[in-house]
N, CA and C of each residue as an Amber inpcrd file, in Angstrom:
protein
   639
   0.8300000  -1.2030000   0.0000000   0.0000000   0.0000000   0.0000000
   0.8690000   1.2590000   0.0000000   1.5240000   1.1560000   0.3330000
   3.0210000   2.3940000   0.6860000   3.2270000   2.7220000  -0.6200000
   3.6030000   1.6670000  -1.0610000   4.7700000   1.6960000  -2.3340000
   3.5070000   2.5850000  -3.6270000   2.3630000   2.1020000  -3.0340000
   0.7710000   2.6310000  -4.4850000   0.8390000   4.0200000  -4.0090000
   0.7180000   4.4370000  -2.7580000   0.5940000   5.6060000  -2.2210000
   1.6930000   6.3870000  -2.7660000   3.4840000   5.9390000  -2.2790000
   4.0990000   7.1210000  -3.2790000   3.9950000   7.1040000  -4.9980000
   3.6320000   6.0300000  -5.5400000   3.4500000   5.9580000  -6.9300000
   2.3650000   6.8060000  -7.2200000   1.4460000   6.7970000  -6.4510000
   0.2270000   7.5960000  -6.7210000   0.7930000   9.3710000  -6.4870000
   1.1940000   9.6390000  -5.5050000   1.8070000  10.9180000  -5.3850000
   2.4920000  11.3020000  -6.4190000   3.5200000  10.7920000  -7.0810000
   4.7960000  10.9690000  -8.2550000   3.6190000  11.2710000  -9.3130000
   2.4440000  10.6580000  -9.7230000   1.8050000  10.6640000 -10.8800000
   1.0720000  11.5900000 -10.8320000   0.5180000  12.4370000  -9.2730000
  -0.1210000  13.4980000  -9.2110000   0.8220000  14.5400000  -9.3330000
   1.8650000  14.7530000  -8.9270000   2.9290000  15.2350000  -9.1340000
   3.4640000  15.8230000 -10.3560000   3.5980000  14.7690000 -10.8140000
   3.7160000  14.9270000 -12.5020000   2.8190000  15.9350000 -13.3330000
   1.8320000  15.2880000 -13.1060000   0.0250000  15.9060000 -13.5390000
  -0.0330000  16.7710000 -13.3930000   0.7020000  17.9110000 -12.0130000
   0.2930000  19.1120000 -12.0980000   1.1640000  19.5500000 -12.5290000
   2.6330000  19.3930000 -12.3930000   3.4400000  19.6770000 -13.1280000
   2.9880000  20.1010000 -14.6770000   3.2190000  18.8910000 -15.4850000
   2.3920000  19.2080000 -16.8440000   1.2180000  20.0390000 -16.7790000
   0.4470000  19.8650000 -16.4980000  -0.5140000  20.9680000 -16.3910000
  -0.5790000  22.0960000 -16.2030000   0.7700000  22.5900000 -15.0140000
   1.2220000  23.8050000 -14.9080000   1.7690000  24.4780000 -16.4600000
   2.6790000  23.3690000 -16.9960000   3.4880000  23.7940000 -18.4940000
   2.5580000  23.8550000 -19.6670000   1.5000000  23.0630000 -19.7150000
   0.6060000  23.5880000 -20.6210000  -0.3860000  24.8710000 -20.1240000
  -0.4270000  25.2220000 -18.9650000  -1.3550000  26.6030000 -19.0050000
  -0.1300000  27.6050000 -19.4200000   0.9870000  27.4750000 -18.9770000
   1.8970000  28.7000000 -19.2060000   2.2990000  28.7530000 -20.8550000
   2.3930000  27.2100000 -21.6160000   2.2440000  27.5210000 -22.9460000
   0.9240000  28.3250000 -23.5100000   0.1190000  28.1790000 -22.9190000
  -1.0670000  28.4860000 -23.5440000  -1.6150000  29.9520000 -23.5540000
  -0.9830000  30.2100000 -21.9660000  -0.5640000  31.7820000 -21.6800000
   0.3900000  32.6210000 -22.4950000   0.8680000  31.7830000 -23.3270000
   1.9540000  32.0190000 -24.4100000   1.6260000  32.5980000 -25.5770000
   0.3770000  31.4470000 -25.9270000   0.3940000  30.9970000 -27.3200000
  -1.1360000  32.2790000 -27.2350000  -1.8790000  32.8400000 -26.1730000
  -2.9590000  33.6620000 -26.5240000  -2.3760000  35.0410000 -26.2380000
  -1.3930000  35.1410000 -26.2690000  -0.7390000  36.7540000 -26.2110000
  -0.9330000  37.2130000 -27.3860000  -1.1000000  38.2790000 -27.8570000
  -1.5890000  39.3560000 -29.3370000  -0.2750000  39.2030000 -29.1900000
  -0.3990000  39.0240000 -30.4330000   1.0570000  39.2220000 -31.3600000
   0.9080000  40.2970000 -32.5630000   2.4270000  40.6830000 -32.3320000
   2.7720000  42.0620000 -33.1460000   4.0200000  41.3260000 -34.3760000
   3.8660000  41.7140000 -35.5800000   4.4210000  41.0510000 -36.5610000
   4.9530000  41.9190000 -37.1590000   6.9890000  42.1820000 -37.2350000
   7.1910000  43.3310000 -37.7500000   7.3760000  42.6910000 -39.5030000
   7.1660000  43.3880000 -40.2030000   7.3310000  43.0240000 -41.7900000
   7.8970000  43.9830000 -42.4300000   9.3320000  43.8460000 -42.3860000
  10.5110000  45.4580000 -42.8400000  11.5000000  44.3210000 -43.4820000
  12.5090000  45.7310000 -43.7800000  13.5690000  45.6270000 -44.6140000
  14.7650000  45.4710000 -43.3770000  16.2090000  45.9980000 -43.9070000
  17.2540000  45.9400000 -42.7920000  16.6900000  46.4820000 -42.1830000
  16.2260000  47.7620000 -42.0520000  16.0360000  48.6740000 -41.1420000
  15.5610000  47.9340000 -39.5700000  14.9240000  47.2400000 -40.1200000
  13.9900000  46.0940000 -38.4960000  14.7160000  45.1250000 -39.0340000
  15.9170000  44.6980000 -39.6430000  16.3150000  43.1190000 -39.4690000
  17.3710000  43.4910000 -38.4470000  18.1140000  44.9850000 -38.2710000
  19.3530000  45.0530000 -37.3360000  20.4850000  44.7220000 -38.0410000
  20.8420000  45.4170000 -39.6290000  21.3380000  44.8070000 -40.5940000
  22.7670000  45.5420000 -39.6430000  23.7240000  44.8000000 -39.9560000
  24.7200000  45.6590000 -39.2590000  25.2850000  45.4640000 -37.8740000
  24.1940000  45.3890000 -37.1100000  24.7110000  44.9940000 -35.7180000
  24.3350000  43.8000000 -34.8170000  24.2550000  43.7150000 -33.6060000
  24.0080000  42.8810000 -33.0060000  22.2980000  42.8880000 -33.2080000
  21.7810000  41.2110000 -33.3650000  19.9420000  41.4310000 -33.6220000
  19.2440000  42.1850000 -31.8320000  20.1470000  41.6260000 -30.9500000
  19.4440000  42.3600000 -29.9390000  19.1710000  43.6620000 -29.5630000
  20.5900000  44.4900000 -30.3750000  20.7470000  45.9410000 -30.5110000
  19.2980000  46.3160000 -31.3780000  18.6900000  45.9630000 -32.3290000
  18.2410000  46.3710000 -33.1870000  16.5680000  46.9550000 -32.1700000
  15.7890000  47.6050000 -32.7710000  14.4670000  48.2450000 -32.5930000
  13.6040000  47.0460000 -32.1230000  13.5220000  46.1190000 -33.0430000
  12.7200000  45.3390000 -32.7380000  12.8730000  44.4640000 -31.6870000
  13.9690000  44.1470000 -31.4310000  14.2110000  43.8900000 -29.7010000
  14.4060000  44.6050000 -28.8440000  14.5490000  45.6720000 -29.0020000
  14.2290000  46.5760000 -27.8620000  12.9080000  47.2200000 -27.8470000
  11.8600000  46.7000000 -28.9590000  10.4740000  46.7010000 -28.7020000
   9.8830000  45.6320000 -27.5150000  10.1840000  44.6950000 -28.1320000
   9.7170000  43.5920000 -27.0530000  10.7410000  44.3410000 -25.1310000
  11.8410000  44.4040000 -24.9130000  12.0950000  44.9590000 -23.5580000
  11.2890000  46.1990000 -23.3670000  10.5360000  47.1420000 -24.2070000
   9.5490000  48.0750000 -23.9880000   8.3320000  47.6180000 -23.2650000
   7.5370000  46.4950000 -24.6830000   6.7520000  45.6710000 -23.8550000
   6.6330000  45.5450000 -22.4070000   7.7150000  44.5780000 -22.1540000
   8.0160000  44.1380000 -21.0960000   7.9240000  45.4090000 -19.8700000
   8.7020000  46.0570000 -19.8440000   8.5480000  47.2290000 -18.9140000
   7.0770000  47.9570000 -18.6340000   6.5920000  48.1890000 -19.8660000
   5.0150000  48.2050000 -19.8000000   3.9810000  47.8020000 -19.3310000
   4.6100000  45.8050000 -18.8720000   3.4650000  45.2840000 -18.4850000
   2.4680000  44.6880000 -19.4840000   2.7230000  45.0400000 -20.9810000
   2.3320000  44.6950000 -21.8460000   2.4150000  43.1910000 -22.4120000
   1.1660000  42.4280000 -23.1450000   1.4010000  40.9940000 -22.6760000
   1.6990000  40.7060000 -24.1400000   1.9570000  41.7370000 -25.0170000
   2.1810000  41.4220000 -26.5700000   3.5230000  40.7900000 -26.7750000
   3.2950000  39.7000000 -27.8350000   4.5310000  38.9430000 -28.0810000
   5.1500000  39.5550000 -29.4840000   6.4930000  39.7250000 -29.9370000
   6.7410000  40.2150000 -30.9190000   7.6010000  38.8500000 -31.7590000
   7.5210000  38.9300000 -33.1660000   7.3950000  38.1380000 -34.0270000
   8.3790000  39.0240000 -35.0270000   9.9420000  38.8590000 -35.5540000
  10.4390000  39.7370000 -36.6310000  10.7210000  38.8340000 -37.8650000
   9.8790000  39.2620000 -39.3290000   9.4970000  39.1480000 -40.0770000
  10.1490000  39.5960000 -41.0480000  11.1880000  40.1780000 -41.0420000
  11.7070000  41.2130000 -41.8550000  13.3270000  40.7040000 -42.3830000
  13.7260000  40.9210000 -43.5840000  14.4710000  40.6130000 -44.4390000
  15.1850000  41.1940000 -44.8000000  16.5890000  41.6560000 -44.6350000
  17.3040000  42.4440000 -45.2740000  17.6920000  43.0680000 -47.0250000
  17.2070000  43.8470000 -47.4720000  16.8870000  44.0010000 -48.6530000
  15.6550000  43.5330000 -49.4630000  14.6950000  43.7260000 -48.5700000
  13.5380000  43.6030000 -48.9450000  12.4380000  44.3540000 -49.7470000
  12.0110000  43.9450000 -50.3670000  10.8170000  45.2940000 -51.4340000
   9.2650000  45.0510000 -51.0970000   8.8330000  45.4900000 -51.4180000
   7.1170000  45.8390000 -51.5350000   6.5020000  44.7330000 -51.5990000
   6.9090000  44.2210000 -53.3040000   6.3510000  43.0890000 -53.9590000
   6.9290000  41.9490000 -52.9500000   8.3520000  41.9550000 -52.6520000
   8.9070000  40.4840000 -51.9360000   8.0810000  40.5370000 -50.2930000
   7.3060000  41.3890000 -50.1570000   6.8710000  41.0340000 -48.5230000
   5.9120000  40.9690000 -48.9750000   5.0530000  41.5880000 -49.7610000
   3.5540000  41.2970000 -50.4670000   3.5250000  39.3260000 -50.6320000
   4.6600000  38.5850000 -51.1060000   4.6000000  37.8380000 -51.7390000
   4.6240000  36.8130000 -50.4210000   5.4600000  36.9320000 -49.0470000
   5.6190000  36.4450000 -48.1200000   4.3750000  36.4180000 -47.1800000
   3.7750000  37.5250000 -47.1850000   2.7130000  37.7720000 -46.0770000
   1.5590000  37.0940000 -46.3400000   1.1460000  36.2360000 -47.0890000
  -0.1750000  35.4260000 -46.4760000   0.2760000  34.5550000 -45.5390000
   1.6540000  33.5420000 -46.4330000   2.1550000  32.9110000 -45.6290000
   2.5070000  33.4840000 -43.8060000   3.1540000  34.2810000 -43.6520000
   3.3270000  34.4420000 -42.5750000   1.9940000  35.1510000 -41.3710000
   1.4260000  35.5050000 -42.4140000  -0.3130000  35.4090000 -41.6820000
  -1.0320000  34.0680000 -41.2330000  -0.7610000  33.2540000 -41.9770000
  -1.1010000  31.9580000 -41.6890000  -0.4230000  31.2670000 -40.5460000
   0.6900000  31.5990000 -40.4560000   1.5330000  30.7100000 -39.5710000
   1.6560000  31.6320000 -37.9580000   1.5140000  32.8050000 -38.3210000
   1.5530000  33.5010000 -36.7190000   0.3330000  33.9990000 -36.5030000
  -0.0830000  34.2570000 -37.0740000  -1.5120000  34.8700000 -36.6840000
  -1.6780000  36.1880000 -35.4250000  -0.8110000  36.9830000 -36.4670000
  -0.4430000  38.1020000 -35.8400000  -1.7880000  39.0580000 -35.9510000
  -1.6700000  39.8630000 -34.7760000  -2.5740000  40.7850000 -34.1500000
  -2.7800000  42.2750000 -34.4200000  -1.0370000  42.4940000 -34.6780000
  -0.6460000  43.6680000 -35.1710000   0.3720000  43.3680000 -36.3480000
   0.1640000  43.8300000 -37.4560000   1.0860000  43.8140000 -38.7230000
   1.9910000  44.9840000 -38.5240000   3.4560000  45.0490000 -38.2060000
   3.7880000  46.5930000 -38.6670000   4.6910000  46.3600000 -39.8280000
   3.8690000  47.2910000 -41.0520000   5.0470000  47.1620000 -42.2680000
   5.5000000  48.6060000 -42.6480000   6.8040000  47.7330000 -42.5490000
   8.1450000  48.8750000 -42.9130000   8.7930000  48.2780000 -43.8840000
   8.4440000  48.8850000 -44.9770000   8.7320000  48.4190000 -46.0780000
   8.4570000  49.6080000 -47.6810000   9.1580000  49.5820000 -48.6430000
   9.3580000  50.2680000 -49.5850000  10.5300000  51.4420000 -49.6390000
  11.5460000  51.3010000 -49.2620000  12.1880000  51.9850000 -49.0980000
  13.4520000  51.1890000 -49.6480000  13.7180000  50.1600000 -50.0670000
  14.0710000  49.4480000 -51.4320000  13.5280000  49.9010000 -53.0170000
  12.1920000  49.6830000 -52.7400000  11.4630000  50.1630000 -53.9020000
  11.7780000  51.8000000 -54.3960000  12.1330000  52.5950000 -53.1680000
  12.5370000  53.7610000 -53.9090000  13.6540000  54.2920000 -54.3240000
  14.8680000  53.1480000 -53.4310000  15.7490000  53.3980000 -54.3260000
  16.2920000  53.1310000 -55.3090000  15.5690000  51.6270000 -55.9690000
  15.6050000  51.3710000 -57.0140000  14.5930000  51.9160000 -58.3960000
  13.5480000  52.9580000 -57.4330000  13.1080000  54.0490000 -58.7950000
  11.7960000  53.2000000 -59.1970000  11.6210000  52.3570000 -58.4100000
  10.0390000  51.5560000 -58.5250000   8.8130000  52.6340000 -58.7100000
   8.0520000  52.2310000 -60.0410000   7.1710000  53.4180000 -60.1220000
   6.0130000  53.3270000 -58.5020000   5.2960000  54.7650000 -58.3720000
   5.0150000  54.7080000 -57.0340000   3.7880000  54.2630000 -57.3950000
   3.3770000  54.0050000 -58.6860000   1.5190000  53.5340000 -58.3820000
   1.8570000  51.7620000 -58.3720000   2.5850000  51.7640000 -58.5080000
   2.8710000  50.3860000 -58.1800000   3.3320000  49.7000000 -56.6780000
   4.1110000  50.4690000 -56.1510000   4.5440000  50.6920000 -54.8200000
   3.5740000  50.9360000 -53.6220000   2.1420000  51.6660000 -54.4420000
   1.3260000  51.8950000 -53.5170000   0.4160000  50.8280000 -54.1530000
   0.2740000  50.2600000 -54.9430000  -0.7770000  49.0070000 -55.1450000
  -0.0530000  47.9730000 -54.1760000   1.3090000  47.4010000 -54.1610000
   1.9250000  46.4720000 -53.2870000   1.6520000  46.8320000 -51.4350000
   1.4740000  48.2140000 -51.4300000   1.0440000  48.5980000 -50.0070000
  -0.4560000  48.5410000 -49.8820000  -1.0330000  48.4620000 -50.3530000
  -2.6680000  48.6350000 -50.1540000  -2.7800000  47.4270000 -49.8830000
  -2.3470000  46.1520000 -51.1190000  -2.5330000  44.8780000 -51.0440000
  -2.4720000  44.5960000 -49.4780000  -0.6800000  44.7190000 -48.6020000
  -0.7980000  44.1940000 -47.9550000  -1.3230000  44.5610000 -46.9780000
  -2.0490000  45.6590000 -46.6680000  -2.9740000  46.4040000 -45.8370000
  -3.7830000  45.5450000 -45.5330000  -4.6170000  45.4970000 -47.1290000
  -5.7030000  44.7590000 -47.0180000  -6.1660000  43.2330000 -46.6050000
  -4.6950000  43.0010000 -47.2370000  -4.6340000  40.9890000 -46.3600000
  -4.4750000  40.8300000 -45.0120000  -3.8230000  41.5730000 -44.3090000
  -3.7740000  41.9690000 -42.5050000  -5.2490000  42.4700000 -42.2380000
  -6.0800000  43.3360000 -42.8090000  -7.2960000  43.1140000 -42.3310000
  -8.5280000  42.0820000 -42.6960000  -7.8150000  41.2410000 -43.7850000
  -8.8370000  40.4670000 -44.1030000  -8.1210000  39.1460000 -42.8750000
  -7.2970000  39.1030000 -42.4040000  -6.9340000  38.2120000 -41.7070000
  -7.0600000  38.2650000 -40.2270000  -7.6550000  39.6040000 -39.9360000
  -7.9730000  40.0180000 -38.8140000  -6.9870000  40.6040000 -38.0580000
  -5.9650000  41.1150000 -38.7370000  -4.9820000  41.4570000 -37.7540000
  -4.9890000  43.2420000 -38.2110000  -4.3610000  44.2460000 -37.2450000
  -5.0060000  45.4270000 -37.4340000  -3.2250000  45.7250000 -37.8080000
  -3.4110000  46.7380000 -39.2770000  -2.3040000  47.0050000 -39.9220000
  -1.5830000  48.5500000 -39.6690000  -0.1660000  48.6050000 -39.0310000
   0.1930000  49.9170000 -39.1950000   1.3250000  50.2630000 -40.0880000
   0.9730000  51.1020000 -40.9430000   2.0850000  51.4320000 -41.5900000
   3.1540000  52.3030000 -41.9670000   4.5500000  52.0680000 -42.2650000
   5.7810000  52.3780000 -41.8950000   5.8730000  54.0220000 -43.1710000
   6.1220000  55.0780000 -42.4720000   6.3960000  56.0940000 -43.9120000
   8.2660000  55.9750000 -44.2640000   8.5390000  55.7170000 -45.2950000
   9.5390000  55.8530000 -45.8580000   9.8710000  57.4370000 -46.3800000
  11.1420000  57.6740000 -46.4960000  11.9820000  59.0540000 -47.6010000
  13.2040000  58.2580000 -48.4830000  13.0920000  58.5970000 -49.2630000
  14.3550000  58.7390000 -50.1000000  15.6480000  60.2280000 -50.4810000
  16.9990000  59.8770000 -50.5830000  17.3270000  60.9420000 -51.0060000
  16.4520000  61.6340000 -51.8750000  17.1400000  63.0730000 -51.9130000
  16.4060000  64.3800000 -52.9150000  16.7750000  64.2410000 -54.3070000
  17.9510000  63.3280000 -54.5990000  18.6480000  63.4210000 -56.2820000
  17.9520000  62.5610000 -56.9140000  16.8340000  61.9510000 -56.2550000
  15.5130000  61.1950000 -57.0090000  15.0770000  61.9850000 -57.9730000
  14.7270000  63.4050000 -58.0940000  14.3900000  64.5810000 -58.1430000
  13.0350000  64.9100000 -57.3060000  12.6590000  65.8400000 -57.2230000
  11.4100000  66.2030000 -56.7550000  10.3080000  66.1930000 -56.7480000
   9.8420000  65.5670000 -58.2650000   8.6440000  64.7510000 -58.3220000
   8.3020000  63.5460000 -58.0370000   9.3340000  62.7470000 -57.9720000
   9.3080000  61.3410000 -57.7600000   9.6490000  61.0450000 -55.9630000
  10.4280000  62.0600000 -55.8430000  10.5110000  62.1620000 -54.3950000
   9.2660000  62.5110000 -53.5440000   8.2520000  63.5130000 -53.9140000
   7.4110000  63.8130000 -53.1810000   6.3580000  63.1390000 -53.3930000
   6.4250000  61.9800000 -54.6800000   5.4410000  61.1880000 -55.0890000
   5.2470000  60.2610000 -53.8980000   6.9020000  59.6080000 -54.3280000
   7.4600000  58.5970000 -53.3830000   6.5000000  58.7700000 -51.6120000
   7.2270000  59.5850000 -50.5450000   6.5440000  60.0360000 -49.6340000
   5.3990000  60.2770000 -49.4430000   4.4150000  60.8720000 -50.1580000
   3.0320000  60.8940000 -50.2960000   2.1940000  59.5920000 -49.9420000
   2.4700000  58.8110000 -51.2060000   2.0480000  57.3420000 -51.4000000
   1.8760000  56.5260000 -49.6800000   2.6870000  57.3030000 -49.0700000
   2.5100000  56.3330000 -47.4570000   1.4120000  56.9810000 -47.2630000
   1.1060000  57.9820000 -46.9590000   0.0980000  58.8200000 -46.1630000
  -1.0090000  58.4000000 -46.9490000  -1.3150000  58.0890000 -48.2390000
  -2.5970000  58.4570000 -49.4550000  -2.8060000  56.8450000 -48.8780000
  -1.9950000  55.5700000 -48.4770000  -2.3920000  54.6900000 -48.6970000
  -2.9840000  54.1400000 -46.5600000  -2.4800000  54.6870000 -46.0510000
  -2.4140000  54.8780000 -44.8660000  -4.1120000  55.3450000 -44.6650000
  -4.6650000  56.8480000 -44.9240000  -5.2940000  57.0310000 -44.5250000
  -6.6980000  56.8630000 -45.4700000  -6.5040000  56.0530000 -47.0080000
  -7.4840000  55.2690000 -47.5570000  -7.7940000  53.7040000 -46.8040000
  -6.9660000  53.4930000 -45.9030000  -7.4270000  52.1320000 -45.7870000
  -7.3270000  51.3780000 -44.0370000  -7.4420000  53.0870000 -43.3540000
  -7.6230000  52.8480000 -41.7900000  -6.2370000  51.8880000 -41.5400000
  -5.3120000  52.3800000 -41.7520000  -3.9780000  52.0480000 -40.8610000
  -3.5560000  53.2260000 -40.2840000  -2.8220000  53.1370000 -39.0750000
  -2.1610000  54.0280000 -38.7770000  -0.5420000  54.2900000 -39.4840000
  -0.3270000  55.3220000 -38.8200000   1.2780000  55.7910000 -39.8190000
   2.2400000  55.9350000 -38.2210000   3.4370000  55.2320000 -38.7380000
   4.8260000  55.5600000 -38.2710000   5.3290000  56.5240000 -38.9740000
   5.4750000  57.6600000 -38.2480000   6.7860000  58.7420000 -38.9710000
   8.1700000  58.3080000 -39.5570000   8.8920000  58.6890000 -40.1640000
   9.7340000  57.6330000 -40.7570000  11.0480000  57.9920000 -39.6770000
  11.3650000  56.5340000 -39.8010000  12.2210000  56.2900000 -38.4100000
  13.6190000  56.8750000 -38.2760000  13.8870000  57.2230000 -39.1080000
  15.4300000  57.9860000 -39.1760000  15.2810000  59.4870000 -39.4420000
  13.8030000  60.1840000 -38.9400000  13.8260000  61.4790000 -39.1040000
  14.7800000  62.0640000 -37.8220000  15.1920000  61.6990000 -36.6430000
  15.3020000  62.0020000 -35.7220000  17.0490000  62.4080000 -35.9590000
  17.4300000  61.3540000 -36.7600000  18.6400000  61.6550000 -36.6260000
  19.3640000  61.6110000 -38.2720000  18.4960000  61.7160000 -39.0450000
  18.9250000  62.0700000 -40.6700000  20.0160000  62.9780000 -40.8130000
  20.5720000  63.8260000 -40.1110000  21.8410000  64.4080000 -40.9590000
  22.8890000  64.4290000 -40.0930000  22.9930000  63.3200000 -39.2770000
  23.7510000  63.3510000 -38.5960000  24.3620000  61.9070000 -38.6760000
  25.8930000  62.2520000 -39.4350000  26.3550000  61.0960000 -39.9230000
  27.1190000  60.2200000 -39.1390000  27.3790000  60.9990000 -37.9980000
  27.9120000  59.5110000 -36.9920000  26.4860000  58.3850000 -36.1680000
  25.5040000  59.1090000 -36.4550000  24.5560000  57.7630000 -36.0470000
  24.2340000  56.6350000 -37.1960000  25.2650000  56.6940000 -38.3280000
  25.1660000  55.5070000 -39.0330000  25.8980000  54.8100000 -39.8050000
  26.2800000  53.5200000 -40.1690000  27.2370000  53.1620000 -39.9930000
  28.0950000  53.2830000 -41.3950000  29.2930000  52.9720000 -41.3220000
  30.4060000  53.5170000 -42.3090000  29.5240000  53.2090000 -44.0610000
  28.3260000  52.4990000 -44.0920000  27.7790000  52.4930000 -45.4190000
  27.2420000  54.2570000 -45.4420000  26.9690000  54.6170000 -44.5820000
  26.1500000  55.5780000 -44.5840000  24.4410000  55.6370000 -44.8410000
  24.2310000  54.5630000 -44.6490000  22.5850000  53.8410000 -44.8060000
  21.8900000  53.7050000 -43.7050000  23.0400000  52.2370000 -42.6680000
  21.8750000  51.9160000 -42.3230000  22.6050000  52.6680000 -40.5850000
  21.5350000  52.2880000 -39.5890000  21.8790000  53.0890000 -38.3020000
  22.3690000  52.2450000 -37.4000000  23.7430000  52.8360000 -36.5820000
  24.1330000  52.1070000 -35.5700000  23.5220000  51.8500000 -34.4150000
  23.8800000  50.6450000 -33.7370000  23.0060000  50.2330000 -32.5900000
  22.7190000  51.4920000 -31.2880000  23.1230000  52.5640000 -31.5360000
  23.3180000  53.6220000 -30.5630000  22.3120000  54.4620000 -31.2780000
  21.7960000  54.4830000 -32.4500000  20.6090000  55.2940000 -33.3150000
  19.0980000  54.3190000 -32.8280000  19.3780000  52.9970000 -32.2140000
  18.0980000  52.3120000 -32.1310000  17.1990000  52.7070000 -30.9990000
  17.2400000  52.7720000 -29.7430000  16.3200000  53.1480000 -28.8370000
  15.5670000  54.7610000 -29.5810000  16.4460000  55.7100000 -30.6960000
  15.5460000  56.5460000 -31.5860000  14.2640000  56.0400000 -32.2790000
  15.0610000  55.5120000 -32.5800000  13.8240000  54.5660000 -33.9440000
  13.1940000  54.0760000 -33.0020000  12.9660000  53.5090000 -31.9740000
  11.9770000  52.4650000 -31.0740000  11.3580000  53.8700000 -30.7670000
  11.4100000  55.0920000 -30.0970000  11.2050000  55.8790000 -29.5760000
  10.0890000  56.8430000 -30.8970000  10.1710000  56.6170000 -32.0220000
   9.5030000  56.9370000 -32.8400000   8.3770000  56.3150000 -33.4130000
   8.8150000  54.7340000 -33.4260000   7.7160000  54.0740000 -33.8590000
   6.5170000  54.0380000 -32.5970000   7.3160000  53.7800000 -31.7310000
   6.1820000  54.1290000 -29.9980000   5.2600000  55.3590000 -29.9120000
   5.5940000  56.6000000 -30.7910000   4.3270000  57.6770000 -30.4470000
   3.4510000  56.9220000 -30.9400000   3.5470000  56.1740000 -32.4310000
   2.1730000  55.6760000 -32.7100000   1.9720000  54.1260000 -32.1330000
   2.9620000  53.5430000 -31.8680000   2.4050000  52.4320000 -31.4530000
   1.7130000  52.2230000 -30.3380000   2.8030000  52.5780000 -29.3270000
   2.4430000  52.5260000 -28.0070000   1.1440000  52.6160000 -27.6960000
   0.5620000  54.2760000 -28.0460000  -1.0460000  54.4770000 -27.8960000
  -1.8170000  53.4140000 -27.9580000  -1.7140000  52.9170000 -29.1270000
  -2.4800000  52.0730000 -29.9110000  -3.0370000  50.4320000 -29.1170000
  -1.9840000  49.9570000 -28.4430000  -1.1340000  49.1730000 -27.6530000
  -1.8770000  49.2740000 -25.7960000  -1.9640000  50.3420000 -25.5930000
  -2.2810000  50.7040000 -24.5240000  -3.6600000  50.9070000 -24.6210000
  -4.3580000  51.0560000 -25.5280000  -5.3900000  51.3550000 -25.4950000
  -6.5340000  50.6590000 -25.0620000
């Protein structure tokens, strides 16, 4: 009878054990998830991935109290069309809550016409809300030797597609520190890990709210 009694204990034991690890997965697995969908800019091209924005989004989170899980999605040298082409898939598989796309800013420096650039942004607007997940989106700039029509085309196209299709807008993330050439690194592109808590600090006026709300 002894020997049933501790066998019986070890198996209750166990039981709650497991049981404990599946509620805390599960506490896991129903956290809103935030899905970043960018270029280097959110891959941390350059430095350490923990340095980068998007992990120091999630330690924001965290400090917040916030129970959102973050998910980075993003590809170094990425375009419009190539995340357009990725994102059902990765809608399917995370079933993200929040889409943030940062993206086209490839497309402009390779001179991608912008009604095209803004058809690839609407698209993926529209598949994040047909998937139920609520979409915010990233404003890009390009240099000025674009010239000035294509440049102000370029820029526009975020806002025209932004506020046709109920997303919110990120200001573009390197306004903070654009002419100031030691916050980026010897390419002169992309930003050193000492430019990132900026960029987190920018995408947060609009996120955060949103987030908290």
């Amino acid at each position: 009878m002894t020997g049933f009694i501790r066998a019986l204990t070890v198996l209750i034991a166990l039981g709650f054990s497991l049981g404990a690890g599946h509620v805390a997965a599960a506490a896991q697995g129903d956290a809103p998830v935030i899905m970043v969908l960018g270029d280097s800019l959110s891959a941390a091209y350059g430095i350490d991935a923990r340095q980068g924005w998007v992990s120091l989004l999630e330690a924001r989170l965290e400090e917040k109290g916030l129970p959102h899980r973050v998910v980075n999605a993003s590809v170094s040298g990425e375009t419009s069309s190539g995340g357009l082409a990725r994102l059902p898939r990765l809608l399917e598989r995370h079933a993200p809550d929040w889409v943030l796309i940062e993206l086209g800013g490839n497309d402009g420096l390779r001179g991608l016409q912008v009604s095209e650039l803004q058809s690839n942004l609407t698209r993926m607007v529209d598949l994040s809300h047909e998937a139920g997940a609520q979409p915010v989106l990233f404003e890009m700039m390009i240099p000025s030797n674009y010239g000035p029509t294509y440049t102000e085309q370029f820029v526009a196209s975020f806002t025209r597609v932004a506020k046709a299709n109920d997303a919110p807008l990120v200001p573009f993330l390197l306004a903070k520190f654009a002419t100031d050439s030691d916050a980026f690194l010897p390419d002169g592109i992309h930003p050193t890990a000492a430019s990132q808590p900026a960029i987190l600090d920018t995408v947060w006026t609009t996120l955060g709210p949103l987030l908290e709300d």
